[in-house]
Backbone atoms as SQL, in Angstrom:
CREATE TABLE atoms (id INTEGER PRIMARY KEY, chain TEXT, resi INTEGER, resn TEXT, atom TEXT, x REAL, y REAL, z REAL);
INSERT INTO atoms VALUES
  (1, 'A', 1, 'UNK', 'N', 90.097, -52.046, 67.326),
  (2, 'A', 1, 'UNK', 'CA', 89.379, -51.005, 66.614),
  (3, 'A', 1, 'UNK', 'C', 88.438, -51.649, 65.612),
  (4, 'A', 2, 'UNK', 'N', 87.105, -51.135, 65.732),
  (5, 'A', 2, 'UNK', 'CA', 86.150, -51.709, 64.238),
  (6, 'A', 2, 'UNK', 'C', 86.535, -50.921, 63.416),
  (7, 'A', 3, 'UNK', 'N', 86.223, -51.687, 61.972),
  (8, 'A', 3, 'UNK', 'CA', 86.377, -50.694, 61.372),
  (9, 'A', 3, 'UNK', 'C', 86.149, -51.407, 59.838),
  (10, 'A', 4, 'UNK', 'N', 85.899, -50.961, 58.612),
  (11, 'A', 4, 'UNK', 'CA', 85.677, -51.548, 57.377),
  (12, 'A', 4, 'UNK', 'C', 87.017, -51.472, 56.585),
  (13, 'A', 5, 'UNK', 'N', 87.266, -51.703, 55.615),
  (14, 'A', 5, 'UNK', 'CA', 88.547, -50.838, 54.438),
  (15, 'A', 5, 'UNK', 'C', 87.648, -50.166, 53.785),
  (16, 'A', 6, 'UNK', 'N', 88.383, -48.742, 53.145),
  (17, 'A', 6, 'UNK', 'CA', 88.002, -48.362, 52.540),
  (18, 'A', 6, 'UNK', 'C', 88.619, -48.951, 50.966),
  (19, 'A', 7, 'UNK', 'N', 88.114, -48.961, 49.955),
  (20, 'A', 7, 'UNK', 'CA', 88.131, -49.512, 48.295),
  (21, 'A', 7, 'UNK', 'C', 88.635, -48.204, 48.179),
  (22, 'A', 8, 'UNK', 'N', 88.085, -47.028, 48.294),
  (23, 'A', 8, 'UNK', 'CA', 89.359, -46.060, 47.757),
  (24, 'A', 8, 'UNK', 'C', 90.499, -45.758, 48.155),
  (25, 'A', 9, 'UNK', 'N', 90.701, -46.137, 49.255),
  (26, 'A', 9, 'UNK', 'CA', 91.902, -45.516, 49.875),
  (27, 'A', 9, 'UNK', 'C', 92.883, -46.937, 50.328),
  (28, 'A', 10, 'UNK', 'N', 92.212, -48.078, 50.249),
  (29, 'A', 10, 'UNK', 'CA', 92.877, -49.257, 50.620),
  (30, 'A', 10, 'UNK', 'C', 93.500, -49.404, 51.810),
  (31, 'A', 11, 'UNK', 'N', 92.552, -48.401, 52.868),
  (32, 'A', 11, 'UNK', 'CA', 93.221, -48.917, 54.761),
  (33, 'A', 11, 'UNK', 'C', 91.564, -48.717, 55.174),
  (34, 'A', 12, 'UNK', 'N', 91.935, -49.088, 56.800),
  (35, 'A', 12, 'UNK', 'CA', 90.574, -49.352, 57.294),
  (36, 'A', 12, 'UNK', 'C', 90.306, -48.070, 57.815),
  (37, 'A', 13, 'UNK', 'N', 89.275, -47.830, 57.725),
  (38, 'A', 13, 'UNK', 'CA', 88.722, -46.789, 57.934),
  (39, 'A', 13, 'UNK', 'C', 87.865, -47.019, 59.550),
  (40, 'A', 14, 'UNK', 'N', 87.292, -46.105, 60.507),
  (41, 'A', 14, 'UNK', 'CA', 87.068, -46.421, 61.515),
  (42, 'A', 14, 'UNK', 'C', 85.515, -46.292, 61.198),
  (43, 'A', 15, 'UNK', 'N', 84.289, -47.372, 62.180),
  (44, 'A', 15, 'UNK', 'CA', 83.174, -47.365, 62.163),
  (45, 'A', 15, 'UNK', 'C', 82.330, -47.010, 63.457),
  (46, 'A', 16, 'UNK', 'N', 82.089, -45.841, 63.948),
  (47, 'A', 16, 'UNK', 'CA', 81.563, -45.919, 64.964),
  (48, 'A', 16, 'UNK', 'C', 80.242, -46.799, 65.433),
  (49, 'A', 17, 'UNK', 'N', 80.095, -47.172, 66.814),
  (50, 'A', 17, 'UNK', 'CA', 79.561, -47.925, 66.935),
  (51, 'A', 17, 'UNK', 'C', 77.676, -47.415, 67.377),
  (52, 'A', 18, 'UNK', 'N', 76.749, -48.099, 67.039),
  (53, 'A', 18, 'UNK', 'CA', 75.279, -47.328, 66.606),
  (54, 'A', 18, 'UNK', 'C', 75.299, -46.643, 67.639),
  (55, 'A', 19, 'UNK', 'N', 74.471, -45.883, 68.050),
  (56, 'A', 19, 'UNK', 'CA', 73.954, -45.012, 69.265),
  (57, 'A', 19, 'UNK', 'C', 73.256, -45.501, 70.814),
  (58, 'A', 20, 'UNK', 'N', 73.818, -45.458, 71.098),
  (59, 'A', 20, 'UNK', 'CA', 73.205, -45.846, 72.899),
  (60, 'A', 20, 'UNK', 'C', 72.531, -44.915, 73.799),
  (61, 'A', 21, 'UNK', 'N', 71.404, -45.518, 74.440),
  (62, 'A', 21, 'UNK', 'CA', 70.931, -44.900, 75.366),
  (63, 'A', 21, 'UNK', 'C', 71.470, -43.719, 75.953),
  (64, 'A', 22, 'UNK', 'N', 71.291, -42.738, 76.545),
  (65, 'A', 22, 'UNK', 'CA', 72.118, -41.852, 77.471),
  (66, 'A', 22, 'UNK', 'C', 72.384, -42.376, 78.518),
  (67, 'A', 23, 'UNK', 'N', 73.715, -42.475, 79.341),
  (68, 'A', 23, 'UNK', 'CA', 73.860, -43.203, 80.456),
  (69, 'A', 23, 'UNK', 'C', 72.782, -42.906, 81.400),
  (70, 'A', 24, 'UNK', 'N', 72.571, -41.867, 81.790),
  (71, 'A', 24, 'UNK', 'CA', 71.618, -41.508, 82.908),
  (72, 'A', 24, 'UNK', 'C', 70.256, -42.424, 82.504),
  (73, 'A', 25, 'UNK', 'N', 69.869, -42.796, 81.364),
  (74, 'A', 25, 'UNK', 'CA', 68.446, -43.676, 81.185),
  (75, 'A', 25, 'UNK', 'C', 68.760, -45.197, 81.684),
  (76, 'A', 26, 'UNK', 'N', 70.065, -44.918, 81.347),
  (77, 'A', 26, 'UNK', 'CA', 70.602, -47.097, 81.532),
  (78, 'A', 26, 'UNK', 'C', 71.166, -46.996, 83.183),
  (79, 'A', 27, 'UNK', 'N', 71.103, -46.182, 83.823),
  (80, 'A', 27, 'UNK', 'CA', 71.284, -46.038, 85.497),
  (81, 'A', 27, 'UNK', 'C', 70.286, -45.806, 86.232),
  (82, 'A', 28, 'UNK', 'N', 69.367, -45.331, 85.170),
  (83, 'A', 28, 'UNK', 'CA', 67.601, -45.124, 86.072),
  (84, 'A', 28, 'UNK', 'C', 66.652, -45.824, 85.601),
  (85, 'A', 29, 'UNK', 'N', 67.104, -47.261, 86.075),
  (86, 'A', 29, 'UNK', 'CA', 65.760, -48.331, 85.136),
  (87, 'A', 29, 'UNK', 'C', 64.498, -48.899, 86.113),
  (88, 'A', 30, 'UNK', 'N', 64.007, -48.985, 85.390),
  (89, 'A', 30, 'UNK', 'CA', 63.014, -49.494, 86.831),
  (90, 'A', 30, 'UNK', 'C', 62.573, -49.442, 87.123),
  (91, 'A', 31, 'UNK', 'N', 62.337, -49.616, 88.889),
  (92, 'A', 31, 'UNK', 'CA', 61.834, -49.383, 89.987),
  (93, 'A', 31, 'UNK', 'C', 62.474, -48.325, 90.381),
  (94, 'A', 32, 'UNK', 'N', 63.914, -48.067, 90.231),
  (95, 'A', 32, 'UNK', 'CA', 64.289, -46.878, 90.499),
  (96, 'A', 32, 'UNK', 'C', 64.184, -45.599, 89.991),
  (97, 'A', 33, 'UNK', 'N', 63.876, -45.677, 88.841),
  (98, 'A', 33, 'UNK', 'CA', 63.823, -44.669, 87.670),
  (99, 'A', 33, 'UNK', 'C', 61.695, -44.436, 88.407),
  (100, 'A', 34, 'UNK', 'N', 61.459, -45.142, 88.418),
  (101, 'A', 34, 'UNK', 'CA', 59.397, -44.864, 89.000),
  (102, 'A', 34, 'UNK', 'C', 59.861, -44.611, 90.656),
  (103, 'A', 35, 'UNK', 'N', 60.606, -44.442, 91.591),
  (104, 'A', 35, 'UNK', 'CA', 60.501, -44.011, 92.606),
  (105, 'A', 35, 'UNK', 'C', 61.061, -42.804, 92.467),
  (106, 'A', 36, 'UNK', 'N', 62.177, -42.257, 91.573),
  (107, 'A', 36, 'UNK', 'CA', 62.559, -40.728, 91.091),
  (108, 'A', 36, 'UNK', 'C', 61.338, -40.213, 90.771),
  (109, 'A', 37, 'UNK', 'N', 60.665, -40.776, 89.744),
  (110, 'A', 37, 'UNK', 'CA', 59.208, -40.135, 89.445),
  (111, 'A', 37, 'UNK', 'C', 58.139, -39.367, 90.018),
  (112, 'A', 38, 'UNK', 'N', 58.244, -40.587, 90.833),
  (113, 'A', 38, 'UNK', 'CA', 57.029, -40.524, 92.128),
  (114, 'A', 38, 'UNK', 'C', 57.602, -39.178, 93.255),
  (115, 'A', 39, 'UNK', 'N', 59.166, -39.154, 93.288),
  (116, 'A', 39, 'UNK', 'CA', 59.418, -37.907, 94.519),
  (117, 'A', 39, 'UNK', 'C', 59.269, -36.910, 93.616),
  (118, 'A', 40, 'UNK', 'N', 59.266, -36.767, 92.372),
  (119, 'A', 40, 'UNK', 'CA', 59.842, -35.606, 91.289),
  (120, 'A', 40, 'UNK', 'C', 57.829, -34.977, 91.689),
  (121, 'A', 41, 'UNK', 'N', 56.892, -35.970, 91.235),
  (122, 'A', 41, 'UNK', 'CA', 55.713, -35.259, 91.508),
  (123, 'A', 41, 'UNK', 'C', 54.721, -35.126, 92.767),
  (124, 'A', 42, 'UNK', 'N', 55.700, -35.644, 93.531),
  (125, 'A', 42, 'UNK', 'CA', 55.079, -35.538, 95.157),
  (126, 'A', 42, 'UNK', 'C', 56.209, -34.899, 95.612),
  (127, 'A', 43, 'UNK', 'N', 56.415, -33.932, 95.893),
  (128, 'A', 43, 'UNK', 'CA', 57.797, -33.239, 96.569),
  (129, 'A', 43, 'UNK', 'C', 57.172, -33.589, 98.797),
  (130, 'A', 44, 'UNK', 'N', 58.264, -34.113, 99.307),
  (131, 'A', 44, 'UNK', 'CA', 58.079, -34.140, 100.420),
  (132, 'A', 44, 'UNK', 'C', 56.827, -35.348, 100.314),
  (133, 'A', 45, 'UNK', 'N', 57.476, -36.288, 100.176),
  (134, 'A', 45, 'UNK', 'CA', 56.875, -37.513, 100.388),
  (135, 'A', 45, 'UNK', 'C', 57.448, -38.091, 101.250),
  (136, 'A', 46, 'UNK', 'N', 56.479, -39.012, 101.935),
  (137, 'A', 46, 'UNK', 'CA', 57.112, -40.082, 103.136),
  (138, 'A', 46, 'UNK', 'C', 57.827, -41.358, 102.155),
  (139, 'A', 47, 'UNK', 'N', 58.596, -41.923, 102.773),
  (140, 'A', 47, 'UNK', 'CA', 58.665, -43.715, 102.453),
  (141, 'A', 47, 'UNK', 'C', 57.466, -44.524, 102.713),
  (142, 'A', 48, 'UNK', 'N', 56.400, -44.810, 103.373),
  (143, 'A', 48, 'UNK', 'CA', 56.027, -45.219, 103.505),
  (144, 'A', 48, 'UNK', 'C', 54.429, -44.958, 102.630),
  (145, 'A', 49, 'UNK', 'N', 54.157, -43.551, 102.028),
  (146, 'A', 49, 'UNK', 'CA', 53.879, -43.464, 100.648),
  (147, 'A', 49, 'UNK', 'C', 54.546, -44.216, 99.609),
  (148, 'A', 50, 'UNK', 'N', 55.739, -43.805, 99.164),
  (149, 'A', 50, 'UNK', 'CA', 56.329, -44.076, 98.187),
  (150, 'A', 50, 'UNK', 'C', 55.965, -46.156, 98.262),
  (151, 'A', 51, 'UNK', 'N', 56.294, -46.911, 99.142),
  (152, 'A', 51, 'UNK', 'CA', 56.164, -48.165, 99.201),
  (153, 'A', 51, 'UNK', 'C', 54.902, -48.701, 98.570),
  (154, 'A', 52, 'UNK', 'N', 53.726, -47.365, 98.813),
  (155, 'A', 52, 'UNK', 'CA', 52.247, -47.776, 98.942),
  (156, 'A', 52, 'UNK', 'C', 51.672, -47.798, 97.831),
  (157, 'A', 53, 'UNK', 'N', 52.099, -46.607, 97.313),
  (158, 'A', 53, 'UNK', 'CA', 51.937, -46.471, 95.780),
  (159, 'A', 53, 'UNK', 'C', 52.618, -47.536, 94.443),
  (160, 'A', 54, 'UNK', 'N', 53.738, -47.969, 95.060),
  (161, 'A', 54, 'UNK', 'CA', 54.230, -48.258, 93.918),
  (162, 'A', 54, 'UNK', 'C', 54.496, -50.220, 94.562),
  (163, 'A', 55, 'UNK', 'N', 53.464, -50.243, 95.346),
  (164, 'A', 55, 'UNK', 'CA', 53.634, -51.539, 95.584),
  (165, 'A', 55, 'UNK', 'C', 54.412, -52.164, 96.213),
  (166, 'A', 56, 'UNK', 'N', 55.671, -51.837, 96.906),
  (167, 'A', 56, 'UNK', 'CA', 56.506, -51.966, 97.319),
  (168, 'A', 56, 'UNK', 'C', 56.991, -52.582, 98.660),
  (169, 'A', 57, 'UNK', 'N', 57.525, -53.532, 99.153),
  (170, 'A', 57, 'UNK', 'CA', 57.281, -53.880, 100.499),
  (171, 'A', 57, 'UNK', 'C', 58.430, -52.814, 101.416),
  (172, 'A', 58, 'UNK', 'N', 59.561, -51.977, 100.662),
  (173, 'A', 58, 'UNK', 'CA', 60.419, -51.432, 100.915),
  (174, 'A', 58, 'UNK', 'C', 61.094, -50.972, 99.788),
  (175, 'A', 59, 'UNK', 'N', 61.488, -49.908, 100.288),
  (176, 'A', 59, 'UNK', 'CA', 62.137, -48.538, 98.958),
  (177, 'A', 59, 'UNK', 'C', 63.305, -48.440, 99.558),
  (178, 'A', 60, 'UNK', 'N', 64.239, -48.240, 100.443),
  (179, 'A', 60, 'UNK', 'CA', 64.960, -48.103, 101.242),
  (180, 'A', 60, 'UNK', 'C', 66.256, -47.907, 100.247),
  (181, 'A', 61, 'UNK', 'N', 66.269, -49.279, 99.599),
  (182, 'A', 61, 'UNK', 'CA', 67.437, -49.133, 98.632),
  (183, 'A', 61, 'UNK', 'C', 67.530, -48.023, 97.264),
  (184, 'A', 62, 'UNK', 'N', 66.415, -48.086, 97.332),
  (185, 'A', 62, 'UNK', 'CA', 66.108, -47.579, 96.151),
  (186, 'A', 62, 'UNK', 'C', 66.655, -45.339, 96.612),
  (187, 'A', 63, 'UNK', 'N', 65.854, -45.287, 97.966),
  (188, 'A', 63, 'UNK', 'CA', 65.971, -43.820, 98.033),
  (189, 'A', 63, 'UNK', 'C', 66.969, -43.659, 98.405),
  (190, 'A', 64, 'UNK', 'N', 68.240, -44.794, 99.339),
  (191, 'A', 64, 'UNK', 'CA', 69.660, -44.398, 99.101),
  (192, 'A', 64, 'UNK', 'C', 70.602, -43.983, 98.150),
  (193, 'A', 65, 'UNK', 'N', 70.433, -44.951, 96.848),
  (194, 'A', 65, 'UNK', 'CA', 70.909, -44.873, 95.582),
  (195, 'A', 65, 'UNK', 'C', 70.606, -43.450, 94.967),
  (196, 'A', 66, 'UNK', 'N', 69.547, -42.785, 94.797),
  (197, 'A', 66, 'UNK', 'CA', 69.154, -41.665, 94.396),
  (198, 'A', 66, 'UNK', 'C', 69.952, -40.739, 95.629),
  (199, 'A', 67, 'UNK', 'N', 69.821, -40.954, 96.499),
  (200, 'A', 67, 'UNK', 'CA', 70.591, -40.094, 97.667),
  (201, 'A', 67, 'UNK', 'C', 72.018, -39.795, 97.270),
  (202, 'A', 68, 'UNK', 'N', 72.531, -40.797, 97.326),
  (203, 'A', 68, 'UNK', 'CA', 74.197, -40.939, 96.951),
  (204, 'A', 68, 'UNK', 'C', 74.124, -40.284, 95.474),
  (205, 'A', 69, 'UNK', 'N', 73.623, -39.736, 94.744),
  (206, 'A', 69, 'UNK', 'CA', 73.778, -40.025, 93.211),
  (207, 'A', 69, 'UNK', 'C', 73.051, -38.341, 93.114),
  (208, 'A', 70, 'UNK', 'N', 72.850, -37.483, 94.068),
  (209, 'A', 70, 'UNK', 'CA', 72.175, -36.232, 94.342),
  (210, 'A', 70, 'UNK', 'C', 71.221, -35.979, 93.380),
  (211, 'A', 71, 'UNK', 'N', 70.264, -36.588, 93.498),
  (212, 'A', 71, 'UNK', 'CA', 68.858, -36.724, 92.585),
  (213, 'A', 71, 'UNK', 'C', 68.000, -36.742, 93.865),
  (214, 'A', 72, 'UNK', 'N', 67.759, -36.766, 94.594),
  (215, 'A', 72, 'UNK', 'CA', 67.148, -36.254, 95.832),
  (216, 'A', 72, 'UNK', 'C', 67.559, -36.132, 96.857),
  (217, 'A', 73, 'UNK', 'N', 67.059, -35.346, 98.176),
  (218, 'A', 73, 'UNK', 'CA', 67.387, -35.093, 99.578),
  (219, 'A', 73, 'UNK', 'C', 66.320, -35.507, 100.415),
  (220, 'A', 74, 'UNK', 'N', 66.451, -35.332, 101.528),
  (221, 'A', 74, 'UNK', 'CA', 65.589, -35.888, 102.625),
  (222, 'A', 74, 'UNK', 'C', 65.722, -35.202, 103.915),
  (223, 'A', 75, 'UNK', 'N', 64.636, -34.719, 104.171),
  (224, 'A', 75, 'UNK', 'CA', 64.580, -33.505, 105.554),
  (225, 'A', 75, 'UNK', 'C', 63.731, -34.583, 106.607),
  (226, 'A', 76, 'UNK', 'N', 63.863, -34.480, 107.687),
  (227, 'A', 76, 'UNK', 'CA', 63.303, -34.476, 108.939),
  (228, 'A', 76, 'UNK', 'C', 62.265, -33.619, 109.071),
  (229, 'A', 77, 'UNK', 'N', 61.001, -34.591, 109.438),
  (230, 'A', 77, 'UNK', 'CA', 59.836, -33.465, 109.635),
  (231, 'A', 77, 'UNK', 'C', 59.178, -34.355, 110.900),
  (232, 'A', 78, 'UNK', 'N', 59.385, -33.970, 111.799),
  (233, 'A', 78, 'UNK', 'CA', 59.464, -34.546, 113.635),
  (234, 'A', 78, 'UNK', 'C', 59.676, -35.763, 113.349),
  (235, 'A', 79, 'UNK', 'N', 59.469, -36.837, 113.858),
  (236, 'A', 79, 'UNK', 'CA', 60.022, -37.989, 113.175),
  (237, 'A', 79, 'UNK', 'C', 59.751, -38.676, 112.297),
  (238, 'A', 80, 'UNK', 'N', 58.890, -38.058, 111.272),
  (239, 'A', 80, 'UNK', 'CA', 59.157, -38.752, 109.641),
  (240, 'A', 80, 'UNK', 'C', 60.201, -38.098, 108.963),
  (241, 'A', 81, 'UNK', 'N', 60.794, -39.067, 107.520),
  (242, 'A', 81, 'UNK', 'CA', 61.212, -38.525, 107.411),
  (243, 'A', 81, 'UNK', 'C', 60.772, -38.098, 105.574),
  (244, 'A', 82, 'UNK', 'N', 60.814, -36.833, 105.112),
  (245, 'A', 82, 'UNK', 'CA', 60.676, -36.536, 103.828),
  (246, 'A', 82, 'UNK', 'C', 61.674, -36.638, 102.727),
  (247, 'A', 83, 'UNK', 'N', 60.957, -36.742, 101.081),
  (248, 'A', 83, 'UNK', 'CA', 61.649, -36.459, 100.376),
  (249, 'A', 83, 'UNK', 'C', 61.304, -35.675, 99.304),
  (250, 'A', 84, 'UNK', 'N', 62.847, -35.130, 98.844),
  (251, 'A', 84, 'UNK', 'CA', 62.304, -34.126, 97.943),
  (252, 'A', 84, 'UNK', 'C', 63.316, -34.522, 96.500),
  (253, 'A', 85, 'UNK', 'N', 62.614, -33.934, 95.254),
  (254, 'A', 85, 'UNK', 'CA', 64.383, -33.549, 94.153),
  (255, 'A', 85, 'UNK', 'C', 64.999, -32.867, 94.007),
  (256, 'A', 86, 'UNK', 'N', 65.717, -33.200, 93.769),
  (257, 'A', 86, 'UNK', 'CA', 67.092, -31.691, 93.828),
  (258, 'A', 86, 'UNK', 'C', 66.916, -30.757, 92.487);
């Protein structure tokens, strides 16, 4: 436990520790956090946009992670495939 003494009371008193990020900012850093971006204002984007724009030789990992984590979906549109945010 941190913590200081207190002089008036002569036990330690507890110190919380400064303020942190919100988890969701320290899980969306990045490249990943700018490919959320990029589907958030292109709804129904290809991958192969998303790569083009943001420089990318491959996103792949990137739009799984958001997949698994339901921050976006992905429809079939004949054989491309799209994305959207949830």
């Amino acid at each position: 436990m941190k913590g200081v003494k207190d002089a008036r009371k002569g036990r330690i008193v507890r110190v919380d520790s400064p303020a942190r990020p919100a988890r969701s900012d320290l899980l969306l850093a990045g490249d990943l956090k700018k490919v959320l971006l990029l589907i958030r204002r292109n709804p129904g984007i290809r991958p192969s946009e998303i790569n083009r724009r943001l420089n990318l030789e491959q996103s792949d990992g990137y739009r799984n992670t958001l997949l698994r984590r339901g921050l976006v979906r992905k429809t079939k549109d004949g054989n491309a495939m799209r994305y959207y945010p949830v």
